[in-house]
C-alpha positions as CSV (number, residue, x, y, z in Angstrom):
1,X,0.0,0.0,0.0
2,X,1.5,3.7,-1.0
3,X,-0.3,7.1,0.4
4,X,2.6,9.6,0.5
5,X,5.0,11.0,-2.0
6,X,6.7,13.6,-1.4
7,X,9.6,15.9,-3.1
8,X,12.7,17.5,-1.0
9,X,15.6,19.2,-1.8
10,X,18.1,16.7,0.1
11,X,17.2,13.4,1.5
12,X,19.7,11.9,4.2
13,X,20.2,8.2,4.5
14,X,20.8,6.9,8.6
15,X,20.7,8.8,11.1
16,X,24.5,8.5,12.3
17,X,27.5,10.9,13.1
18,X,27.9,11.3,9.2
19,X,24.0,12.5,8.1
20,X,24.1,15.2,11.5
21,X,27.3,16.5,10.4
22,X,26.6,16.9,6.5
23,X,22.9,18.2,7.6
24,X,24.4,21.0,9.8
25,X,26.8,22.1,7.4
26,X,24.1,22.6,4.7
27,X,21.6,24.2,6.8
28,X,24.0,26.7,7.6
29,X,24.8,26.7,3.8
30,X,22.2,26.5,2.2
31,X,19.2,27.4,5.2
32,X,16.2,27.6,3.0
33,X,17.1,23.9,1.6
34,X,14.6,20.9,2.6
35,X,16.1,17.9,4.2
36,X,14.5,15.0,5.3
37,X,16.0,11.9,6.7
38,X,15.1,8.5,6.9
39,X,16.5,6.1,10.1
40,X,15.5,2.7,10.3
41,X,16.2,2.5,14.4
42,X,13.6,4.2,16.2
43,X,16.2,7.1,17.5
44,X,19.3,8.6,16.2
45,X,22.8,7.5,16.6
46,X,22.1,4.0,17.4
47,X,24.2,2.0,14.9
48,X,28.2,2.8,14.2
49,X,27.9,5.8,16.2
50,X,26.3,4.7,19.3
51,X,29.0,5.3,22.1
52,X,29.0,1.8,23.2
53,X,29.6,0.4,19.0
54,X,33.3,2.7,19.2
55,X,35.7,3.6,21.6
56,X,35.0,7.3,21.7
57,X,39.1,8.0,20.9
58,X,38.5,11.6,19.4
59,X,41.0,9.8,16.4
60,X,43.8,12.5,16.0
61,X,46.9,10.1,15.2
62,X,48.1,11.0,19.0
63,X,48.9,7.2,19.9
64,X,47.4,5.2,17.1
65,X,50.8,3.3,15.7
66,X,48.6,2.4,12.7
67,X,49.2,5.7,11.1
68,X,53.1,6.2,11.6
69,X,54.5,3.2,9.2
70,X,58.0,2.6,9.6
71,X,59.9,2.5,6.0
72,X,62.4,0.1,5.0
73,X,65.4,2.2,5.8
74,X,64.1,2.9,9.7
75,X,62.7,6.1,9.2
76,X,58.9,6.7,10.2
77,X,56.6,7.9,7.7
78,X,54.3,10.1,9.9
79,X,52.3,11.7,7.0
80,X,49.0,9.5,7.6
81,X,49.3,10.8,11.3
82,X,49.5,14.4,10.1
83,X,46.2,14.0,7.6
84,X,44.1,12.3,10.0
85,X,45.4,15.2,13.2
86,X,44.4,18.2,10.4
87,X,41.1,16.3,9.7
88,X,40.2,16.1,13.8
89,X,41.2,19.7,13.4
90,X,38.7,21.1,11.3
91,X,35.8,18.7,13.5
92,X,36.9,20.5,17.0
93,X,36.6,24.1,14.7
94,X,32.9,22.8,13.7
95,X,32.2,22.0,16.9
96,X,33.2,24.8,18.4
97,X,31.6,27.1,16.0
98,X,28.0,25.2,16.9
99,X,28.8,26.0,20.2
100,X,29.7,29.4,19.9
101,X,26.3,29.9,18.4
102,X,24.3,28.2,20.9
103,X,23.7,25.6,18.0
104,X,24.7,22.9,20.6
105,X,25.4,23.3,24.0
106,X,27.3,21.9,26.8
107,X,30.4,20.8,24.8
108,X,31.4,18.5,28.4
109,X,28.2,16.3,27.4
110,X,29.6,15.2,24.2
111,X,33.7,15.6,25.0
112,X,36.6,15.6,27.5
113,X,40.2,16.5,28.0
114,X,41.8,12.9,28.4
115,X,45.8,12.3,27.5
116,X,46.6,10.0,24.5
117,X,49.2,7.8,25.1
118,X,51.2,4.4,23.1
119,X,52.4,1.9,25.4
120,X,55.0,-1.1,23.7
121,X,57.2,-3.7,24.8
122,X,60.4,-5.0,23.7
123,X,63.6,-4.0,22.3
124,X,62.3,-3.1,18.8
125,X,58.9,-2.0,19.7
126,X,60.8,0.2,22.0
127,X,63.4,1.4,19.3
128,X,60.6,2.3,17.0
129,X,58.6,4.0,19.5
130,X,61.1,5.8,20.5
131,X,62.0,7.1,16.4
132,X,58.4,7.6,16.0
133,X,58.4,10.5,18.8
134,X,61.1,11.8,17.3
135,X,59.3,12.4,13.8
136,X,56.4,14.1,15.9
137,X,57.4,15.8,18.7
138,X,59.3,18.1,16.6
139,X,56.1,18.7,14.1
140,X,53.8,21.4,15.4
141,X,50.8,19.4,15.5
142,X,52.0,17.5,17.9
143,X,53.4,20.0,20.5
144,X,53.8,18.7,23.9
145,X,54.4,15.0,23.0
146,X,56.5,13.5,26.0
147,X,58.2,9.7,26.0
148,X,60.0,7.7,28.8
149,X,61.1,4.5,29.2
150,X,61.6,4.9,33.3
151,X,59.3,2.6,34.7
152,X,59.0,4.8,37.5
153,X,57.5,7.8,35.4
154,X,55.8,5.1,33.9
155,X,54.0,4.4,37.3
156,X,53.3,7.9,38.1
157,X,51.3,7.5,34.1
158,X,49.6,4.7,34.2
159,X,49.5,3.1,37.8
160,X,46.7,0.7,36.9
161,X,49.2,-0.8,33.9
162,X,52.3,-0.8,35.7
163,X,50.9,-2.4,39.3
164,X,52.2,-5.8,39.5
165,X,53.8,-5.6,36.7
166,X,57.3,-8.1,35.4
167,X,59.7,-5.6,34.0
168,X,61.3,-8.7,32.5
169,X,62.1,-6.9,28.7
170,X,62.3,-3.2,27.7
171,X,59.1,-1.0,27.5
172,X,58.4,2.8,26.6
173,X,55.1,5.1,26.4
174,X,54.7,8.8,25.0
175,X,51.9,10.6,26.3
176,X,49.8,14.1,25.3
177,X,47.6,15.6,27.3
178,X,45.5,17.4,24.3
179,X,43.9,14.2,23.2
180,X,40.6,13.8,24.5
181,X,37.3,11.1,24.8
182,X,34.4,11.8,22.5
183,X,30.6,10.5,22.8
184,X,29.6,10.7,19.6
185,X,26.4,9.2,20.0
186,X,25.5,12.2,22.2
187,X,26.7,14.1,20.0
188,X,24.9,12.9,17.3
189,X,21.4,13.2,19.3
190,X,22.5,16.7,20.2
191,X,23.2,17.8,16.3
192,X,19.6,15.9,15.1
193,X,18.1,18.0,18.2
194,X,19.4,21.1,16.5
195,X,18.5,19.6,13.2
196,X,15.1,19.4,14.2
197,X,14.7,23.0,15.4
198,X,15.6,23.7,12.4
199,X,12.8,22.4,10.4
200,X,14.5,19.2,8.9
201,X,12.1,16.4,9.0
202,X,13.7,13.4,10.5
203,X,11.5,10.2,10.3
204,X,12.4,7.5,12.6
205,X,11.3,3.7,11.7
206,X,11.3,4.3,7.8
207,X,13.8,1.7,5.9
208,X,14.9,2.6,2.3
209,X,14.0,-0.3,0.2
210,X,15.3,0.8,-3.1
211,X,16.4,4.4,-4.9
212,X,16.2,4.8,-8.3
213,X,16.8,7.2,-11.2
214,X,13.8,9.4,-12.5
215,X,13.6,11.0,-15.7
216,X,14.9,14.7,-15.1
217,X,17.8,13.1,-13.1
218,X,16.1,13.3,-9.7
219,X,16.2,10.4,-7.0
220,X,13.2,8.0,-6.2
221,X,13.1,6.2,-3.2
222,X,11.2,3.7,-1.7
223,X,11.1,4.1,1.9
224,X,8.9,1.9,3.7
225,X,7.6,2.3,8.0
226,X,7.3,0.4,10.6
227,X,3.7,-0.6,10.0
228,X,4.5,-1.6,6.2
229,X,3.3,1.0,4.5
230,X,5.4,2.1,1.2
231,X,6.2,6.1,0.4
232,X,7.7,7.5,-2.4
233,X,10.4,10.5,-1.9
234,X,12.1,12.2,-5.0
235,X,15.1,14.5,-4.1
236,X,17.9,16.1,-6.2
237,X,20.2,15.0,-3.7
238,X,20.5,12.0,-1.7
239,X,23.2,10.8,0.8
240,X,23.5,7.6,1.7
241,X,25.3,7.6,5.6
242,X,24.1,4.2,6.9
243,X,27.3,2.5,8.5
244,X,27.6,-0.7,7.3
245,X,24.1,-0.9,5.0
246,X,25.4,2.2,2.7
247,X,27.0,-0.4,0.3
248,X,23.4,-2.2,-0.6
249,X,21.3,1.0,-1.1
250,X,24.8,2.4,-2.9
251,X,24.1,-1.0,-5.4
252,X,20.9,0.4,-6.0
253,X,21.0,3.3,-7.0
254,X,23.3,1.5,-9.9
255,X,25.6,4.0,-10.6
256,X,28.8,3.1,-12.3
257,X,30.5,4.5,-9.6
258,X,29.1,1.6,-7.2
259,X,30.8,-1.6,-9.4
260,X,33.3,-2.9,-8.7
261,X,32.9,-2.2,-4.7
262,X,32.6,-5.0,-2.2
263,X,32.4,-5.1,1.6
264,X,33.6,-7.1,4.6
265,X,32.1,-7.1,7.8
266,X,33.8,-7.4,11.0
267,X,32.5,-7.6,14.2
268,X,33.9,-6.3,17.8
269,X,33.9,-7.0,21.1
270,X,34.5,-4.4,24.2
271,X,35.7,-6.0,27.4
272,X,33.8,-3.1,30.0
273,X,34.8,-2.4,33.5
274,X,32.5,-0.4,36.0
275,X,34.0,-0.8,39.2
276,X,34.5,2.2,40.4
277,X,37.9,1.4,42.3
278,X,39.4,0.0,39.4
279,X,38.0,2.6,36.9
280,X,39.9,5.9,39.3
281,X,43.6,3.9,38.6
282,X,43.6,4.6,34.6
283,X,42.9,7.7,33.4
284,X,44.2,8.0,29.6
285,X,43.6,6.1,26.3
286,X,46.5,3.8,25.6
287,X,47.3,2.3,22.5
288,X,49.3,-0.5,21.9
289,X,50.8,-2.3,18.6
290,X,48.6,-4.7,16.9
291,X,49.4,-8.4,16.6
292,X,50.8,-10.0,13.7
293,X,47.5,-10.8,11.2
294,X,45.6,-8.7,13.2
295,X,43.6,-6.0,11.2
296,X,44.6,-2.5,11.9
297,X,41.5,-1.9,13.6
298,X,42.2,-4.7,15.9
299,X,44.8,-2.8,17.9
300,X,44.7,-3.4,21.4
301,X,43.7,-0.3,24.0
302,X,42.8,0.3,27.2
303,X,40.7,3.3,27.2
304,X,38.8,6.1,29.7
305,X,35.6,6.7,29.1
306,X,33.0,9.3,29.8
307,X,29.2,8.0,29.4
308,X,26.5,9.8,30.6
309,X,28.9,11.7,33.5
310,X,30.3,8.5,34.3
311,X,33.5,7.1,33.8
312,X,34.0,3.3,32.4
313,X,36.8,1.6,31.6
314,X,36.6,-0.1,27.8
315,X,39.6,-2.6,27.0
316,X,39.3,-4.3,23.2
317,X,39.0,-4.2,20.5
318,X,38.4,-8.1,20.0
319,X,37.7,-8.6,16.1
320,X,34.7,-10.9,15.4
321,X,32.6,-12.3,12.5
322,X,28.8,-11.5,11.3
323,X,27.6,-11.9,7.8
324,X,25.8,-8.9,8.8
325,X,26.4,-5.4,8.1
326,X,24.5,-3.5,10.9
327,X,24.0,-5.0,14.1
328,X,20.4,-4.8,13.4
329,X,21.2,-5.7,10.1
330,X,20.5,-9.8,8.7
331,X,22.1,-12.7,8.1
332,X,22.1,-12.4,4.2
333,X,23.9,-9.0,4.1
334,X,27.3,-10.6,2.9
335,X,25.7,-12.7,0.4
336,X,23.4,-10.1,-0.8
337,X,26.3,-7.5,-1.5
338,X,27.7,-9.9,-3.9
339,X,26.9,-9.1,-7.1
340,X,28.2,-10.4,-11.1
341,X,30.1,-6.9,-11.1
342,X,31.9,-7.5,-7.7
343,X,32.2,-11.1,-7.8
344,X,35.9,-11.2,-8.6
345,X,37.0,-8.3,-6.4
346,X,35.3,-10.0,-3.9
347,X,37.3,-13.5,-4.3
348,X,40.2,-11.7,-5.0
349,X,39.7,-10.1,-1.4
350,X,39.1,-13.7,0.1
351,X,42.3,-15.5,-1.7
352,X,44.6,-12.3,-0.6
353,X,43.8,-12.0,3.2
354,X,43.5,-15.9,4.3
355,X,46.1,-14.7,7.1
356,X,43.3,-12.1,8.6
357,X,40.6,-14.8,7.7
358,X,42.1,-17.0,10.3
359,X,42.8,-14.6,12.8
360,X,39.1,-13.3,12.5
361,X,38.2,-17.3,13.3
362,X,40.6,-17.2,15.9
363,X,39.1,-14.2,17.7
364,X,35.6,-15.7,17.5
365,X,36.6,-19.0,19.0
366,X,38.2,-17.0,22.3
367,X,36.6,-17.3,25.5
368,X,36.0,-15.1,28.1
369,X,39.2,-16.3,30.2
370,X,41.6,-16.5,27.1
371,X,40.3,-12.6,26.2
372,X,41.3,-11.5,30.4
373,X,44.4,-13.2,29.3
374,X,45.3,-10.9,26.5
375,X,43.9,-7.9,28.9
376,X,46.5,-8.6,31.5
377,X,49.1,-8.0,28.8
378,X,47.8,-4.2,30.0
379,X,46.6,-5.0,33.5
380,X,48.8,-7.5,35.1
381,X,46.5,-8.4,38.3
382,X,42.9,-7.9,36.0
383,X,40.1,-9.8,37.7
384,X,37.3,-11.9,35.4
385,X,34.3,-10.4,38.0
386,X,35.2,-6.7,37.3
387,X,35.0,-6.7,33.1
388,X,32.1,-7.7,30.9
389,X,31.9,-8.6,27.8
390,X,30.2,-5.8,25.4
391,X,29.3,-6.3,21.6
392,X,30.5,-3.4,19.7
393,X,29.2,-1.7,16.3
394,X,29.4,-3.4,13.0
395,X,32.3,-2.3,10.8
396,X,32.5,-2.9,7.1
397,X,35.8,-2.7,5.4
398,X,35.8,-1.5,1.9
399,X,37.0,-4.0,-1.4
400,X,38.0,-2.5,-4.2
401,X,40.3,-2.6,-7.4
402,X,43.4,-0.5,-6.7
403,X,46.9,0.3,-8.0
404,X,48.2,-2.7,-5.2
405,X,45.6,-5.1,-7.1
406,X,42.3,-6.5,-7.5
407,X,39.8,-7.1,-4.1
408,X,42.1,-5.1,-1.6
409,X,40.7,-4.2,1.6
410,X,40.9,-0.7,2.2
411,X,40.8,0.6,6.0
412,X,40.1,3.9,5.8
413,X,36.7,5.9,5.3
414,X,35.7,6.6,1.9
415,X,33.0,8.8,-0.2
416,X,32.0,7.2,-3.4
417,X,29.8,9.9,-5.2
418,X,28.3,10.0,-9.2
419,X,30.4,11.8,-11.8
420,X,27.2,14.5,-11.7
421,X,27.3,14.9,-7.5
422,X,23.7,14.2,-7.2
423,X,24.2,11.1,-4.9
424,X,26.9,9.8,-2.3
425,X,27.4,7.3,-0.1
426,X,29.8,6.9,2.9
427,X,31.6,3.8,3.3
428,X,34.3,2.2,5.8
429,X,35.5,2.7,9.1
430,X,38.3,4.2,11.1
431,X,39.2,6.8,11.5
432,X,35.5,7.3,10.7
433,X,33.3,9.6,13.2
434,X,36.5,12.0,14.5
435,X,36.8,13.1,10.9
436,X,33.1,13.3,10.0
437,X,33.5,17.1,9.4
438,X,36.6,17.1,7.0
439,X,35.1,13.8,5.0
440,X,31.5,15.8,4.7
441,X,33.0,18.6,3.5
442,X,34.2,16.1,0.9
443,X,31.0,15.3,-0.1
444,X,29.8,19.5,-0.4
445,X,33.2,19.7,-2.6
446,X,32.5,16.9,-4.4
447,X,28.5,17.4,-5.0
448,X,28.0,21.2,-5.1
449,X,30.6,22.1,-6.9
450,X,29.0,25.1,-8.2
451,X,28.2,26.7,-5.1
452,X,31.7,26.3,-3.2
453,X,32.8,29.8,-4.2
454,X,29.5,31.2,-2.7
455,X,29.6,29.3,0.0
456,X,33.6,29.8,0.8
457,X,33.0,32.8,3.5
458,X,31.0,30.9,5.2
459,X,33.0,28.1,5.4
460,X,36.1,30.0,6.6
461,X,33.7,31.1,9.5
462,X,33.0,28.2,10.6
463,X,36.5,26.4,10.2
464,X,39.2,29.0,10.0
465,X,41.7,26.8,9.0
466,X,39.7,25.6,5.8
467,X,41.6,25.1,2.5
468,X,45.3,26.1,4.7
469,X,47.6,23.2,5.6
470,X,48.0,23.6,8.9
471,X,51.4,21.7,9.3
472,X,52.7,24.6,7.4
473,X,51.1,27.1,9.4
474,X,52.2,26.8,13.4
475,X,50.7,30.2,14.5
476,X,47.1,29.2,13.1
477,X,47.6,25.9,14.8
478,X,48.0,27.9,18.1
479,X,45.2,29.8,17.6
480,X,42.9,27.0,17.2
481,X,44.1,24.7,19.6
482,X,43.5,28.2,22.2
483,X,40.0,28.8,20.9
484,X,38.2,25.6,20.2
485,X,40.0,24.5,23.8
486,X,38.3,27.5,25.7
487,X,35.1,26.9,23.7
488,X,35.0,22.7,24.0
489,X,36.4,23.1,28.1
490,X,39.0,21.5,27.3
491,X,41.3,24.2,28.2
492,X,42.7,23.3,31.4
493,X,44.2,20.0,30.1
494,X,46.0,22.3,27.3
495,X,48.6,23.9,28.6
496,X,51.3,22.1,27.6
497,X,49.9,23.0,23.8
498,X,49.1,26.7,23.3
C-alpha cells in the first residue's frame, strides 16, 4: 500500500554521526534547503555511532601506531598521522563554531580532555617507539608530546598498567595531554536536536528499500515504515550515511560508480569495567601495537571513558565475525552484496587475506578467560568479575580494485559519489566519526561544486583553518588549539599545547 509521495531538496540516509554533520553544514549553507532523513532504528545515533559500538578515541593520530608506518630504511613515515590530526582539526573548529552559536550546548556532554598515550614492549617495539616521537614531537601538531622509558615515570602514568607488573624486557610510552574522549552518540542526538529546530524532518522507523533514477535526473526512493506502509520520496540530492548498510542501497541506485565495490564485515567486542575502584587507577587512552595478522583496527587499547557523566573503563577491541552489516542488520547481508560486477574483487579479497581470515576465526573462538588473558598484557593483576563482555558496532571494510591489485581491503573511510554529485554514499570505518567534518565537506566539494565559491565565507567562518595546511602554518595551529580549547572546556588540560 502507498499514500505519501513527497519531493525535498536533500534526503539523508541513517541517522548517524555522518547525516548530522553533512545536515548541519548545509543548513548553515544552504538554510532555506529541505532535508528529510530516513533512520531505520527508532532514534538517532544508534548503529556505528552509538558510544558503546566505538571507543569514543576523538581519532587525531596522538597514539594510534597504525598511522606512523616505519619504512624500509628505519625512518617513520608520519604523513597519515599528520592528515588524519588536520582532519580532527577542522571537527573540534565545527564544533566549536556550533557551540559558539548556541547551535549545541554543553560541549562537556559530548567531550573531555583525556591524554593519548602508546604503550610497547620489547627492544624493537621500544626502538621504534622511540624514532616515531622523534618524527612528531618536533612537528607542530603534535606539541607537547612526551616519551619515557623509566618505569618509574611510567608508574606515576599509568598506575593501573604498571601495578604488579614483570619488567622482564624493555618497555616505553609517549603521552599528550591534548587528546581527548568523544561521545559521539550524544553528540549525534544533540546535532539531530538542533536539526530538528531547524525544520528538517527526521523520520524514525522508515527503511529505504530501493532508490532509483527518475527521468529529469532526480532520485526516487522507496522508503517503507514500521507498520509496512510504502512512500515515495524524489530529491535532487541524496546521501546515503548508513554505516555498514550504505553499500546495498549504494548497489541500488546503480551508478557506475558503485561496481566494482565490495564489503567485509567485521564484528567487535569491548571487554567493559564499571567498578568504580578499578576505573579511578587509569585515566588515559592507551594504545598498543597490533598483533601480527591482526587487522589494523584490531589494535589493542585500554581506554577512559566518559558516558553519561560517568566514567568506564573499555579494553578491546576483539575482532569478530557476522555476515551482517549492521548490528540490526540480517544474516544475508554478505551474500546479498555480492553481485556479477563485484564477484571477482570479492574473491580476489578472500584468496589475498587468508592470514586475517584465520585470525578473525581465531578471535571468535576465544573465551571469556583467554580474552582476560590478553587484557593482563595491560593489567597484570585484571580480575574476570570486574569486566564484561560488550558487543561493539558493526564495521564494514571497503573491497576494491586499486593500484596494489584486484579485491584489496581498504581501512580507511571513503566517499564514493556519481560523476554528476547528485548522490553519495559513505563507506568504511576508522578513523571514521573523528573526521566526520573534514570527509562531509568532501561530499559539499564533491556534490555542489558550483556553489563552493558562494559558500567559501561561510565556510572559513565556521573552520578557520579551511583550505590552509596547517602543518605549514604553526601560529594558526596555536590559535585553534586556544580557541576551540576554551570553547570545548578542554582548556585546562592544554597547557602544555598553546
Amino acid at each position: 500500500m502507498s499514500n505519501r509521495q513527497t519531493k525535498t531538496d536533500v534526503i539523508l540516509i541513517g541517522a548517524g554521526i555522518m547525516s548530522a554533520t553533512l545536515g548541519s553544514l548545509l543548513k548553515e549553507l544552504a538554510p532555506d534547503w529541505n532535508i528529510t532523513v530516513f533512520e531505520k532504528l527508532p532514534s538517532a545515533g544508534e548503529e556505528s555511532s552509538n558510544e558503546w559500538n566505538n571507543a569514543g578515541t576523538g581519532h587525531a593520530a596522538l597514539c594510534e601506531l597504525n598511522y606512523t608506518a616505519e619504512k624500509p630504511d628505519g625512518s617513520i613515515d608520519i604523513s597519515k598521522a599528520i592528515k588524519v590530526n588536520e582532519q580532527f582539526q577542522v571537527s573540534m573548529q565545527f564544533w566549536s563554531y556550533l557551540v559558539n552559536s548556541n547551535l549545541i550546548r554543553n560541549p562537556h556532554d559530548f567531550i573531555m580532555p583525556l591524554p593519548h598515550m602508546s604503550l610497547v614492549q620489547g627492544e624493537p617495539n621500544v626502538s621504534f617507539l622511540k624514532k616515531r616521537f622523534e618524527a612528531m614531537a618536533s612537528n607542530p601538531l603534535f606539541q607537547g608530546m612526551e616519551y619515557s622509558d623509566d618505569p618509574a615515570k611510567l608508574t606515576e602514568w599509568i598506575p593501573l598498567i604498571m601495578k604488579d607488573r614483570k619488567l622482564n624486557e624493555p618497555i616505553a610510552a609517549t603521552r599528550i595531554e591534548s587528546g581527548t574522549d568523544v561521545n559521539f552518540g550524544a553528540l549525534t542526538r544533540m546535532l539531530f536536536t538542533h536539526l530538528k529546530s531547524q525544520s528538517v524532518e527526521i523520520r524514525y522507523n522508515h527503511r529505504v528499500d530501493d532508490i532509483k533514477r527518475t527521468s529529469d535526473g532526480s532520485w526516487e526512493l522507496k522508503v517503507r515504515n514500521d507498520s509496512g506502509t510504502v512512500e515515495h520520496h524524489t530529491a535532487k540530492f541524496v546521501f546515503i550515511g548508513g554505516g555498514g548498510g550504505s553499500l546495498p542501497l549504494l548497489q541500488k541506485s546503480g551508478i557506475p560508480e558503485s561496481k566494482h565495490i565490495g564489503g567485509f564485515p567485521i564484528s567487535g567486542l569491548f571487554m567493559v569495567c564499571q567498578n568504580p575502584d578499578i576505573v579511578a587507577q587509569h585515566h588515559a587512552k592507551v594504545y598498543g601495537k597490533a598483533k601480527v595478522g591482526a587487522p589494523p583496527m584490531s589494535v589493542p587499547h585500554l581506554d577512559t571513558r566518559f558516558i553519561d557523566n560517568k566514567k568506564s573503563l573499555l579494553f578491546g577491541p576483539f575482532a569478530g565475525f557476522s555476515p551482517k552489516f549492521l548490528k540490526t542488520g540480517s544474516m544475508f547481508d554478505l551474500i546479498g552484496s555480492v553481485k556479477p560486477n563485484n564477484v571477482l574483487t570479492m574473491l580476489a579479497a578472500g584468496a589475498k587475506n587468508l592470514s586475517l581470515t584465520k585470525y578473525l576465526i581465531q578471535q571468535v573462538m576465544l573465551s571469556k578467560e583467554q580474552r582476560m588473558e590478553e587484557l593482563r598484557e595491560f593489567i597484570p593483576n585484571a580480575r574476570s568479575e570486574d569486566w564484561d563482555l560488550l558487543v561493539a558496532g558493526q564495521r564494514v571494510q571497503v573491497i576494491k580494485d586499486t593500484a596494489a591489485g584486484k579485491g584489496t581491503l581498504q581501512f580507511g573511510t571513503e566517499v564514493v559519489s556519481a560523476a554528476d554529485g547528485s548522490i553519495a554514499a559513505l563507506l568504511g570505518a576508522s578513523p571514521g566519526a573523528s573526521t566526520a567534518v573534514s570527509v562531509m565537506l568532501e561530499v559539499i566539494e564533491k556534490c555542489f561544486p558550483k556553489h563552493i565559491k558562494t559558500w567559501e565565507p561561510k565556510i572559513k567562518e565556521m573552520i578557520p583553518s579551511y583550505g590552509v595546511s596547517l602543518v605549514k602554518n604553526p601560529e594558526l595551529i596555536r590559535q585553534i588549539h586556544t580557541s576551540t580549547a576554551r570553547t570545548l572546556g578542554l582548556h585546562n588540560e592544554l597547557h602544555s599545547v598553546v
